[in-house]
N, C-alpha and C positions, 0 to 999 in steps of 0.2 A: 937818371934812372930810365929803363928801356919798357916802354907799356907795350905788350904786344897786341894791347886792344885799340893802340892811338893809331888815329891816320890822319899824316900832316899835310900839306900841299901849300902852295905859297906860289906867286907871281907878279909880275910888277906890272903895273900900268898908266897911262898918261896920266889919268887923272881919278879921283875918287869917283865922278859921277860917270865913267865909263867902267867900272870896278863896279858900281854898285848894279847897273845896268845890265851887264852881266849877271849879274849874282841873282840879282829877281827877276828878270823880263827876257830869261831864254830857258832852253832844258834842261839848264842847271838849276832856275828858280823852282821848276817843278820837283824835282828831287829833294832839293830843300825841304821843300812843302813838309815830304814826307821821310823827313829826319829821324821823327820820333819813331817810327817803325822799325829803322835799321842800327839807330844810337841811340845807347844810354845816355841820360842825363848826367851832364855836365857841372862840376862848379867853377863858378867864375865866368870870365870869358873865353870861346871859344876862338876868337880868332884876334890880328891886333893889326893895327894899318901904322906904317911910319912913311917918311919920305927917304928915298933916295935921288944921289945926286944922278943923273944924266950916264947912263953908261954904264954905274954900280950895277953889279950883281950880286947880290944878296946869298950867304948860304943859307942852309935850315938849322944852321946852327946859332946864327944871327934870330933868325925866324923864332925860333926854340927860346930863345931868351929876351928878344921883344913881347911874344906872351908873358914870360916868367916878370918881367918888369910889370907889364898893366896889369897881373893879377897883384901882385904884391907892393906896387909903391901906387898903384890907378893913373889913370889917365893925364897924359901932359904935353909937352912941346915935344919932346923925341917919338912918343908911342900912344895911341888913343884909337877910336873908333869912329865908325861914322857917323854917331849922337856927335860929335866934339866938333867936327869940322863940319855941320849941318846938314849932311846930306841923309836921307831920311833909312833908317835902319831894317822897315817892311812897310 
């Protein structure tokens, strides 16, 4: 089904702790911050980490349904967050 209030975005990276590194400790972290001014709250999780191999490119259709799994079956060896693989979530 097509939310025209969702905004998706996805990308791949070496490693979780350069993903996460990103995510908190540049201009992105700061916008974070301040999520709750510009999104509604959410249920579940907002976002889902998996591995790919070397070279895969991922679509957001992949993307789309890596969420739809860790809301509905949670967290595993295919698809989980960065609680799972220890790297610290904020």
């Amino acid at each position: 089904m097509h939310n025209p209030n969702l905004i998706a975005s996805f990308s791949v990276w070496e490693s979780p702790d350069e993903l996460w590194a990103f995510v908190h400790n540049t201009l992105h972290g700061q916008f974070l911050r301040r999520a709750e001014e510009w999104f509604l709250p959410g249920k579940g999780y907002s976002y889902a980490l998996w591995w790919v191999d070397p070279g895969q490119r991922p679509t957001i259709g992949e993307a789309r349904d890596r969420v739809t799994q860790l809301q509905t079956e949670g967290a595993s060896e295919v698809v989980f967050t960065f609680k799972e693989i220890g790297v610290p979530a904020a």
